[in-house]
Each structure stands twice: as C-alpha cells, then as structure tokens.
N, C-alpha and C positions, 0 to 999 in steps of 0.2 A: 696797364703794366707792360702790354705788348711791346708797346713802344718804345721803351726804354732797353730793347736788345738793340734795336735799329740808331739809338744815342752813343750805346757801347760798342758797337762795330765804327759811329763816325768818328767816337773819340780815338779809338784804337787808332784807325787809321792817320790823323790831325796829331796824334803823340808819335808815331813814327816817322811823319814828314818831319818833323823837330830833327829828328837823328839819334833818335834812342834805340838800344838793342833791342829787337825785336822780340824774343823770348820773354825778354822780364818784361816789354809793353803790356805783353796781349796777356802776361798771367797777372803783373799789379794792378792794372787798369781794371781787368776783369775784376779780380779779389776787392777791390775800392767800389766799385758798383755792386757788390754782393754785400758789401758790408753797409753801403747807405741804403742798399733795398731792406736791408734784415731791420735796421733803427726806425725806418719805414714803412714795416708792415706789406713790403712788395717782394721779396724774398726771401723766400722758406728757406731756412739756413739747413736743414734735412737735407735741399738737394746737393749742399757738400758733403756730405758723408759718405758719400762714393768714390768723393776724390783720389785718395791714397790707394784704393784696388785699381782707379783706374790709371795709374802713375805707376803702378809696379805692371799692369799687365803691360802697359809701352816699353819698359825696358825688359821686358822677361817675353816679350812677342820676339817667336823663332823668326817669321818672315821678314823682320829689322834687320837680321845679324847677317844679310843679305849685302844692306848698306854700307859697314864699314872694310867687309872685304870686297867689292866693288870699286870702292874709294884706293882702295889699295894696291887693287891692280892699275888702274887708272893714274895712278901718281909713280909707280913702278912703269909702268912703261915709257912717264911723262919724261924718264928721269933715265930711259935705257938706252934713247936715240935711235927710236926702232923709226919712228914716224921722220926724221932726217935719211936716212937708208931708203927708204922708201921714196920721198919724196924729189930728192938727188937723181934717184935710178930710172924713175915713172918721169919724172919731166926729161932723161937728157933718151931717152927713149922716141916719146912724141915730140921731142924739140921740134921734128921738121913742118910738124904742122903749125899754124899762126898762133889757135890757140890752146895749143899742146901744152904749155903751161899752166894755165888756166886750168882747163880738162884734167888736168894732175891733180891738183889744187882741190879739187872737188872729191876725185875717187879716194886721196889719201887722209884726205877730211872725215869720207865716207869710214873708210879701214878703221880709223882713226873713235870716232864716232863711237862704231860696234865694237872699240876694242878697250877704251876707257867709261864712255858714258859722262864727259865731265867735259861740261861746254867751257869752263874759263880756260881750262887746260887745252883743249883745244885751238882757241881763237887765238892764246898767245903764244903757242907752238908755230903755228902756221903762220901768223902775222911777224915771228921773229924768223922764219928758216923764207919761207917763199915771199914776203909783201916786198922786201928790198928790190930781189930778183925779180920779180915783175914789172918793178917801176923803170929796170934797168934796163928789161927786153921790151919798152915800149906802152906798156897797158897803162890805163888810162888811170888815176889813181881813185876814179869812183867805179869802175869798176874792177879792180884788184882787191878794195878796203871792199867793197860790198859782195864779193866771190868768198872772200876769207869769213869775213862775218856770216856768209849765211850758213856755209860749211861747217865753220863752229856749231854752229847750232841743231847739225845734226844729230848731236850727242843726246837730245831732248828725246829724239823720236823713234832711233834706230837702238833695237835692243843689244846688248842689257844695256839700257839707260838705269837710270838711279833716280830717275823722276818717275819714268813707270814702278818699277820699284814700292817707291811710294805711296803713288796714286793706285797702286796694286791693294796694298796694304787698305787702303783708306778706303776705298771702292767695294770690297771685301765686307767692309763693317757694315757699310752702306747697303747693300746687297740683303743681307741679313736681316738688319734691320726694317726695310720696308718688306723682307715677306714675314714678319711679324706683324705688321701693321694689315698686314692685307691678311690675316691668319690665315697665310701659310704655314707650314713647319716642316716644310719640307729642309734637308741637311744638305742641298746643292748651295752652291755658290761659286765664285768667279777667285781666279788668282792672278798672281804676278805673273805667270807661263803664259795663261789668258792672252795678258795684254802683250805679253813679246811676241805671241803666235801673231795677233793682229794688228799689231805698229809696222809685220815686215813687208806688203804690200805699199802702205802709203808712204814707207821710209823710200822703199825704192820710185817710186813714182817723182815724188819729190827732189829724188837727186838728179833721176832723167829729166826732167825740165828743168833744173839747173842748166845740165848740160845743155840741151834745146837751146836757152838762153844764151849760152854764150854761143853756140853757133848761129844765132840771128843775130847778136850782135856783129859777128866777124861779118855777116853778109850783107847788112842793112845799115852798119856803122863801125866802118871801118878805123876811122882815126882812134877808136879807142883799144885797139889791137893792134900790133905788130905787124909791121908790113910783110914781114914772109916770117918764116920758122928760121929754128935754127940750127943747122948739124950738130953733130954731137957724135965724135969717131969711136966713143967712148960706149955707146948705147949700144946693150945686147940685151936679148929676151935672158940669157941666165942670168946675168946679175937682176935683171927683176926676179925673175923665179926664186934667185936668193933672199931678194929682200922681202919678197910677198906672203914667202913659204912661214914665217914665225908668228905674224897677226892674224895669216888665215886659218891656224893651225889654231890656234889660241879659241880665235870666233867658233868655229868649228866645236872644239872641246866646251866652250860656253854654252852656246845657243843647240848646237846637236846635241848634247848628255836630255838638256829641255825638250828641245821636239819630239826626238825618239825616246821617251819618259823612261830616262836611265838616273834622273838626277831631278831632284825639285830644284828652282831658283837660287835658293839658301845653300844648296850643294855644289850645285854649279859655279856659283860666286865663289868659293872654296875653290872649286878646282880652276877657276880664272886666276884667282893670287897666286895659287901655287904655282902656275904657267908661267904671268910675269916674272916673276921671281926666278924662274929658272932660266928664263929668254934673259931676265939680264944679268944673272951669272954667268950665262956663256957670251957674254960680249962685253962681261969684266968690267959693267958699269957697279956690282956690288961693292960698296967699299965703306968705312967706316964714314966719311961724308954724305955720302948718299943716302947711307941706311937710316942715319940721324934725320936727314930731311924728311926722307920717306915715313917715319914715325910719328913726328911730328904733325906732318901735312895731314895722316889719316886720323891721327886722336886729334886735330883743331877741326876737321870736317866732319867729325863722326859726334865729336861732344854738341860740333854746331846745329846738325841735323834732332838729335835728343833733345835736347835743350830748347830748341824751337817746337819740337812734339809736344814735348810736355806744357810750354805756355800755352799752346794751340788749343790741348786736351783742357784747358782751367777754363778757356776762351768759352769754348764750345760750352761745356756742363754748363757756365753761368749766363750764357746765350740762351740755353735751354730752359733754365731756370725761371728765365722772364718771359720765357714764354715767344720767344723770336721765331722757332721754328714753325710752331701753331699759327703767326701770321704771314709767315712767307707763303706756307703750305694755301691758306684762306688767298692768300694775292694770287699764287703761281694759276690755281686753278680758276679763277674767277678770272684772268684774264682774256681777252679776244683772242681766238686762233687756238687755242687750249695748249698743249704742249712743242706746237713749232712753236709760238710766242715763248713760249717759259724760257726752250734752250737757248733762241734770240736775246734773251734777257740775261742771261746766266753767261752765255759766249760774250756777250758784249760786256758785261762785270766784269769777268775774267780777264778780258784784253783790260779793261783800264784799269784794273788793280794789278795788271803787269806793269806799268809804267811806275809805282812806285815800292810793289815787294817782289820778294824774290819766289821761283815756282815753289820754293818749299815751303813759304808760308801762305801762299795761296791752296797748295793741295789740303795744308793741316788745320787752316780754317775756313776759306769758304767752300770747298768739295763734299764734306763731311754734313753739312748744315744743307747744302740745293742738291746733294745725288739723290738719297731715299728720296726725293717730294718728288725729284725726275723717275727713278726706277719704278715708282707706284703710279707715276703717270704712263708706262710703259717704257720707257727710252730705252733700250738696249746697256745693260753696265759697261761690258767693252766698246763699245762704239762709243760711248760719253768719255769712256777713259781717254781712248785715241783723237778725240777731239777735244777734249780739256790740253794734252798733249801738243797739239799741234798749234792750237791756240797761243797757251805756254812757250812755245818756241818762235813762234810771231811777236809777243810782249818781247821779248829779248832783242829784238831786232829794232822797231819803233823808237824812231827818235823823240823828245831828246834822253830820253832814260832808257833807253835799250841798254840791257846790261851787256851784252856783246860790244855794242858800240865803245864802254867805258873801257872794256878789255884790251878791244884793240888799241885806244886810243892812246894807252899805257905804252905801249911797244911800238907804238908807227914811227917811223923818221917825224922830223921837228916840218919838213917841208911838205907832206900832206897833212891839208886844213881838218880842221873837224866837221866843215860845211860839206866836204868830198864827200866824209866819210858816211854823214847823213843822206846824201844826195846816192851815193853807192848804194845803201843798202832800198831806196824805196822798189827797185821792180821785183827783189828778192820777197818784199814784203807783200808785193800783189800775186806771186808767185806760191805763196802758202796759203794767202788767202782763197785763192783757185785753189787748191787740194783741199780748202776746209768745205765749199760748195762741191767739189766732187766727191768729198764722203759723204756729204748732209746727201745727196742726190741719191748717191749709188751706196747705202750702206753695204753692199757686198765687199766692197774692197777694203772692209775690214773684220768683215762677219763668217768670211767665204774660207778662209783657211782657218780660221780657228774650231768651224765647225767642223771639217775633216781630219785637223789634229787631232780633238775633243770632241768625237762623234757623242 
C-alpha cells in the first residue's frame, strides 16, 4: 500500500506537465486515489475526517495573513516607480565606472528584493527600465539578461520574502511535529522571524559575488562590458539620498519592528503595506487606475497562494494516508551516509521539481512530507529552511523552465535570443550553487545571527 503514495506523487506530477491548474491537480488527483483506495480496501476513509479542521485552520492560520499584505506592498511599490528613481539616480551616479551599470542593477534588485519579495515583479521591472539601457551602453546581452535574472531572484532569499513566509509557516508544522514523534513536548518551535534573521547573511553574501562576478568579468572579459564608463553631469550623492531614503525607510520599518521584537512578521507585513501605500501617495502614483490594479493583483495572488494550500493540504493527508511518509522515513534512514545522503536526496528533488512547479507548491507539498523525517534525523529547521530557499531560487534560474527566464523573456527586445538568455544565466547559477556548499560547510552563516537575535 506504500507504494501507491509514491504512484500519487508521479501521477500528480505527469497531470501538471499536461498543463492543468495546480491546486485542483494535487486535491482531485489526491481525492481519485483515496476513493479507489477506499473501494479497495487500501484506504481508510477515517483519515479524511480531518480534512475540513484542516482547511479551516489554513485559512484561519494568523501567520498566512502575513501573505497577502506582503503581496501588497510588493505590487504597491511595483506600481509607485520608486525602483525607476532609484535605478536612474544609482546608475547615472556610477556611470563613470565600466561596470557602474551593472553594479546598479544588482544593489536596486537587492533594495528591490527586500522591499517587495516578488521575483516576477522584479525580473520584469528591471528587465523593462535597465536591460534596453544596458544593451545600449555596450554589455554583452548574456550578460545583462543573466545580471537581471539573477537579481530577480533575489526576492526568494532576501527577507521579507513571501517564500520564507511560507516555508516559515510549513517548517513550523514540521518542527512540531517530529518533537512529537521523538516524544518531546516541549512548546519551543521555530518561525518566520527565524528564517528572515537567517536568510540575512547568505542574502548578502550572494549579492557580493554577484558583484565579484561582474568585476572579474570587466577584468578577464572585457568585450562583454563597456569600454569605459559614462559621465553623467547630472549625478549627485543627494539625488540618491532621495531616492534611497523611502525603500530604506520602508526595509528598515519591516525587517527592524522583527529584529528588535517590536512587531511579529504578520505585523510587520501590516506595517510594510501601510508604508507602501503611503510612499505612493506621496509620489501621486494613488489613483483610481492604480488602486484597481493594485486590488486585483493582491486578491489573484493571494486566492492563488490559498488555493494551492489547500490542494497541498488534501495532497499531504491522502499521501499520509497510504502510508508514503512511513516509507520515505524506512528509505531516508536506511540510506548510505545517513543524513548527508537524505539532504543530497531532498536538494537534488527539490532542484528538479523546480524545473516544472512553482516554489509554492514545492514548499506545500514536498517540504511538509521530507522536513519532520530531516528534523528527527537532526538537520537544523532553519538551516533546512534557508537551503530549501536558496535551492528554490536556483530552480528559477535553470534553463529551460527557469521561471525567471520566462519573465524575462516576456519584456526583452525581439533582438536578444532566448539562447543569450540561457547562456546568461548559467555562471549566475554556479554562483548559488557555491553559497549552497558554503552553507552545507559553514552552517554558521546561517545559525550564527539567529542565535544572538533568539538567544
């Protein structure tokens, strides 16, 4: 009977490459294998009788409503032209250096990043305001389409993300869960504060080798950069200090209320919306157009986030049902190497079920089903959050289903290929793959500030 969670995970998967909505796969699929197991005699129709408590606690769970005001800020700001201000003032500033653009490109990605959390929005913010102007000052266009793409994707890693967010949430359950199984009962556990305290070391790490990168580029391959910089009579420290002063103010307001424990996550994300919302009153982007947008975009990503919970949540219980996690658990520990192998097994899943879903149904059904069997094999919960994360924002990049790739490819000029763009993104992608080997090495640098936050 085992085996037939391991049939319901391929079929799931085999019904979504078809092109069907993800939500209603993973709950009818599920629901269709519970019902030929019940006719069956392989599944105990009891273990749905949980269902509906566990469908109301997803939408009645406070650390969710984190989600759609996240969403909100992040589409408010999309929509204010703060990341245009910015990126205008920061490039005509370092114009004079080669690749002062570039370097831009990346910090306003970063700003950018920490200050919505929403990689689509990102990639094609940045690929409509800076990828022209790049091609025009010179860069090469695998490496302009692969600077923009990786930047996008810092929204994954750098908090408040809306994927830790979730994987907050999920991790959480998961936590719990296995110190029940190890009868614990102890009422510690891990949150969403957790993971932003320890995503902010490997965020920055990952943007400084960006940077690194494109300075070995400009030194060791030159043709793909600009032959010199460019003046700019226009470029003063105050106009940045203006433009820098309302995303850092905003960051600041988010992520400090959380570190200096004036605010949980879910309050914070409140007082993010309200910020946006006020940054774009005062720059007179509110307006009946906008606001409409702005509405819309947050209840289609907010119903889309629920709605894939709640498949996830059917997923799981009838995964459970058959008994899939009792063999994962019998595989993960019987394997050679005991728990380096597991995570090898789980990172390597994770990368290839990035190439065809997205992190948010990867966090809601396979994190939930391999974290407990990892946390009772020891793994640290944050440390696994921050590397599921980082993972997650590698799958985005990976050709040919990177989903940043798709983004960009939406907004590029007709005259860079889709080959560039692939060909762009691969050192970006050995590039995170090095920060995933320097967390697996040195878990400090993501263990080490959360434990002084969270003494």
């Amino acid at each position: 009977m085992e085996y037939l969670s391991i049939l319901l995970f391929v079929v799931v998967c085999a019904v979504l490459l078809l092109g069907y909505p993800v939500a209603l796969t993973m709950a009818g699929v599920s629901l269709l294998f519970a019902g030929i197991g019940i006719l069956f005699g392989a599944f105990d129709a009891s273990d749905l009788l949980s269902a509906p408590s566990r469908l109301f606690g997803i939408v009645n769970n406070t650390t969710l409503i984190a989600v759609p005001l996240f969403v909100l800020m992040g589409v408010v700001l999309e929509k204010s032209k703060i990341a245009e201000d910015l990126l205008v003032t920061m490039s005509a500033l370092m114009g004079r250096f080669k690749t002062g653009l570039g370097v831009s490109v990346v910090l306003v990605g970063m700003l950018l990043a920490a200050s919505t959390g929403i990689v689509g929005a990102t990639v094609v913010t940045m690929g409509l305001l800076s990828l022209p102007t790049m091609l025009n000052r010179g860069y090469s266009p695998q490496l302009a389409t692969g600077t923009i793409c990786a930047t996008g994707t810092l929204g994954q890693i750098i908090p408040p993300s809306i994927a830790l967010v979730l994987l907050g949430d999920v991790l959480s359950s998961a936590y719990q869960k296995a110190q029940l199984d190890l009868g614990n009962f102890s009422p510690d556990s891990i949150s969403v504060g957790d993971l932003f305290v320890g995503a902010l070391i490997p965020g920055l790490i990952l943007v400084l080798m960006y940077l690194v990168y494109l300075f070995f580029v400009s030194r060791f391959s030159p043709s793909q950069v600009p032959t010199k910089g460019q003046e700019n009579e226009h470029a003063d420290l105050f106009r940045l200090l203006i433009a820098l002063l309302p995303p850092l103010l905003l960051i600041f307001a988010v992520l400090g209320s959380i570190l200096l424990g004036f605010a949980t996550p879910t309050e914070a994300a409140g007082v993010g919306a309200l910020g946006a919302l006020l940054l774009a009153a005062l720059k007179k982007q509110i307006n009946k157009k906008n606001t409409a947008y702005i509405v819309q975009e947050t209840t289609k990503v907010t119903s889309m986030v629920f709605l894939i919970l709640i498949g996830a949540s059917i997923f799981s219980l009838v995964f459970r049902g058959f008994g899939g996690e009792t063999l994962l658990k019998e595989i993960f520990t019987n394997l050679p190497g005991g728990v380096v192998t597991a995570m090898l097994v789980v990172m390597l899943l994770i990368f290839l079920l990035g190439f065809i879903l997205d992190f948010i149904e990867i966090t809601f059904v396979v994190v939930p089903i391999v974290a407990p069997i990892l946390i009772i094999m020891g793994v640290d919960p944050v440390w696994l959050g921050i590397m599921i994360a980082v993972n997650l924002q590698t799958s985005f990049l990976t050709p040919p289903f990177g989903f940043a790739l798709f983004y960009l490819r939406g907004v590029a000029p007709k005259s860079v290929k889709t080959e560039q763009i692939y060909k762009g993104v691969i050192p970006f992608i050995g590039i995170q793959i090095l920060l995933l080997v320097i967390m697996s090495i040195y878990p400090e640098t993501v263990t080490w500030l959360v434990d002084i936050v969270y003494p």
